[in-house]
N, C-alpha and C positions, 0 to 999 in steps of 0.2 A: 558693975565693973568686970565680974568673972565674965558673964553675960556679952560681953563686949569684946572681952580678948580672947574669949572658944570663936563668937564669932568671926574675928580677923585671920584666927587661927582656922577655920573650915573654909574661907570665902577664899585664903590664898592657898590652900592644896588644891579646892575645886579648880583655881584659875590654870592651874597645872598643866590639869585634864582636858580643859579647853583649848589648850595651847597645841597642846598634840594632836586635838582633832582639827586644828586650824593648819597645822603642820601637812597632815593625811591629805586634808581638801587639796593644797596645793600641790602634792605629791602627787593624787590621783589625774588630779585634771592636766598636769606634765603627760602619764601617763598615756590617758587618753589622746594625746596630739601623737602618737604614734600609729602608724599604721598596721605593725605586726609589735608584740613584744618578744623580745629574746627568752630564751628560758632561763638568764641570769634575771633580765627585771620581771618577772613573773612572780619569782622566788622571791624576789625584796619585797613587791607590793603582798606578797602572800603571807611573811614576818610582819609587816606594817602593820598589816589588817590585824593579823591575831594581838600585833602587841594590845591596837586601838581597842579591840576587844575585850581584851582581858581587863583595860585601866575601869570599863564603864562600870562595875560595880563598884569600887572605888569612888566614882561618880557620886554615885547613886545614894554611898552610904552617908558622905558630907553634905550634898543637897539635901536628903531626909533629916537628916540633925539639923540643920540650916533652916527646914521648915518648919522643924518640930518647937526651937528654943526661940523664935523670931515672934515678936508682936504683932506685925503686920507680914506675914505672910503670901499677901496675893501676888506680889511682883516677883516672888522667889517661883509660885508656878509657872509664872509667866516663863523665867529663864531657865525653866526645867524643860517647858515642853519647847522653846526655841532652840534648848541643846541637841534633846534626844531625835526632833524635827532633823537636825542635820546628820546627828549619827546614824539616825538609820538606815537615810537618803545616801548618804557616802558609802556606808559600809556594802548594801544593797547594791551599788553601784558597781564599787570595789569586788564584788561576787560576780557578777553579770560579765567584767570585762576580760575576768580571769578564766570564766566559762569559757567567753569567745574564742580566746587565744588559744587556750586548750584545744580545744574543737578543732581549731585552725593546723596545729601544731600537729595533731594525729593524718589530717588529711593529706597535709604536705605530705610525711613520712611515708602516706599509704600510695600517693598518687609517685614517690619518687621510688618506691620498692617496684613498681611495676614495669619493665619493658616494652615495648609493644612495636612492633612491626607487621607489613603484611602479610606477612611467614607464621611468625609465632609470636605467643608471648611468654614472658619468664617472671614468675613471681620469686621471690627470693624471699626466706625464713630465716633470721639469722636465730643462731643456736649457742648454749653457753660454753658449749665443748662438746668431744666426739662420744658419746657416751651413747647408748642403746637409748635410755632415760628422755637425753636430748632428743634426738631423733623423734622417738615416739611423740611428745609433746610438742612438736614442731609439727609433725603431720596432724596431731591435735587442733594446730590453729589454724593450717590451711583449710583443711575439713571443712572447719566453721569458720570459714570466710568464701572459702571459695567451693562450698557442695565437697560432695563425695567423689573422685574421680575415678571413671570408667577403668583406667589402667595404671597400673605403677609399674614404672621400670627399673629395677637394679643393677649396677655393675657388682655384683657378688664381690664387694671388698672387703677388709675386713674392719672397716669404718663405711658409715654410708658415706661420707666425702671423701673416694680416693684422691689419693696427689699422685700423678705423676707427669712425667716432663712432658711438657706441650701442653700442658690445663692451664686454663683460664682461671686466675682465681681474685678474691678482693683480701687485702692485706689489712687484719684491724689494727689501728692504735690507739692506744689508753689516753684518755682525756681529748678524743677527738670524735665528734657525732658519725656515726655510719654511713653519711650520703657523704663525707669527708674521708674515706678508706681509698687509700691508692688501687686502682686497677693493676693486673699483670699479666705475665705468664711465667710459667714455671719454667726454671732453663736448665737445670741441674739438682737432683736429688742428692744430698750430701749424706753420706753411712760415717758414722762415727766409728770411733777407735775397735768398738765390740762388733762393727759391723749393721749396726740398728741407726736407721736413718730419722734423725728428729728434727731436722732444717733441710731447708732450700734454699735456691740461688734462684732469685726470680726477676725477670725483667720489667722494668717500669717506665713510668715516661720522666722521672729522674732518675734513670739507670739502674744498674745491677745491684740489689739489696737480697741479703740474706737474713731469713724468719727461721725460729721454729716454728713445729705443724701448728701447734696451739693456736697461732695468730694469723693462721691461711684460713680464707672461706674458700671451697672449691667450689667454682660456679655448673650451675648443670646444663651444660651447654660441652657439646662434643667436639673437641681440642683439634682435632683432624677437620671437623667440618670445618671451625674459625680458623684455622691454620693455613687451612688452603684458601679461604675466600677472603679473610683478613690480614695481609703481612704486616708484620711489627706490633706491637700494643696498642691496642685497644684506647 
C-alpha cells in the first residue's frame, strides 16, 4: 500500500512536467508560424526554454524512483525515452530558432546603420556619451568592421560630436530602438543662466523640440553641405 501511494504520488508530479513540455511544444510551434520574432517574443521563448530546462531534473529524479520502486518496469522506459525523445527535439529546436532571429536581428540593425548613395557612404556608431572613453571604443568597432581607415578627419571640438546650429543630428529616446530616433537639425544653441549651453532647439518633422546635448547624436555629415542641397528636415 506505501508502494502504491509514493507511486501515485511520483506518477502525478511527473504528470506536471509533462504538462509543461506539452505547453512549450505548443508555444513553440505558435512561434515558428512567425516570420521574424520581435525582441519582446525572443525574450519570452528564451524564459520558456530555461524554465523547461530547469523542470527536466525534476523529471528525471520521479521517473528514476518510478523505475527503481515499480515491479515491472519496462513500460516506464518506454515513457522515459518517449519524454526525453520530445524534450530534446523541442528544446533543440527552441535553440535553433532563437539563433535565427538573433542572426536576423544583428543584420537588420547592421544593414539599416549603413547609408549609401552614389557620392558617399556614412556608417554611424552610436556611443554611450561624449567622453574620450566613448569615442575611442567607438573607433575600436569601426576599425573592426570596417579595416583601418587611410584618413581621420577632426573638427578640433572639444567633444568629438560638435553641436552647432545647422548640424544634422538623431535625437535618442529611452525605451525606443535606434532606427526609431527622430531625425533633425539644430536651430538654436540654448546657454543657460551661467552662460554654459546644455540644450538645444532643434527641428523635426513633428516640429521644434528642445534636448539636452546628452540625448543629440551629431551626425557626420557637413551642415553647409546638407543645408544648401537639402531644405527643411531630412
Amino acid at each position: 500500500m506505501a508502494n502504491e501511494a509514493k507511486i501515485k504520488e511520483l506518477v502525478k508530479k511527473r504528470a506536471s512536467i509533462k504538462a509543461k513540455l506539452t505547453q512549450f511544444i505548443s508555444f513553440l510551434a505558435n512561434a515558428k508560424s512567425y516570420e521574424h520574432l520581435s525582441d519582446t517574443q525572443l525574450l519570452e521563448l528564451e524564459l520558456r526554454l530555461r524554465k523547461l530546462e530547469s523542470s527536466y531534473s525534476a523529471y528525471d529524479e520521479f521517473q528514476s524512483e518510478l523505475e527503481i520502486i515499480s515491479d515491472s518496469p519496462e513500460e516506464l522506459y518506454a515513457d522515459r525515452e518517449q519524454f526525453e525523445s520530445q524534450y530534446y527535439s523541442q528544446t533543440a529546436a527552441a535553440r535553433n530558432l532563437i539563433a535565427v532571429n538573433r542572426k536576423l536581428s544583428q543584420q537588420r540593425s547592421d544593414s539599416a546603420s549603413e547609408v549609401g548613395s552614389a557620392t558617399r557612404a556614412v556608417h554611424l556608431e552610436l556611443v554611450s556619451d561624449l567622453s574620450k572613453e566613448a569615442f575611442i571604443a567607438a573607433l575600436g568597432r569601426f576599425t573592426a568592421r570596417r579595416g583601418k581607415p587611410n584618413t581621420i578627419f577632426s573638427d578640433n571640438g572639444p567633444t568629438f560630436g560638435e553641436l552647432v546650429e545647422g548640424a544634422l543630428v538623431v535625437i535618442k529616446e529611452k525605451n525606443t530602438p535606434p532606427l526609431m530616433w527622430l531625425l533633425g537639425r539644430i536651430e538654436r544653441i540654448v546657454p543657460g543662466n551661467d552662460g554654459v549651453a546644455r540644450v538645444a532647439d532643434i527641428r523635426t518633422k513633428k516640429g521644434v523640440i528642445r534636448r539636452a546635448f546628452n540625448s543629440i547624436c551629431c551626425l557626420p555629415i557637413s551642415s553647409l553641405e546638407d543645408k544648401s542641397s537639402t531644405p527643411g528636415v531630412c
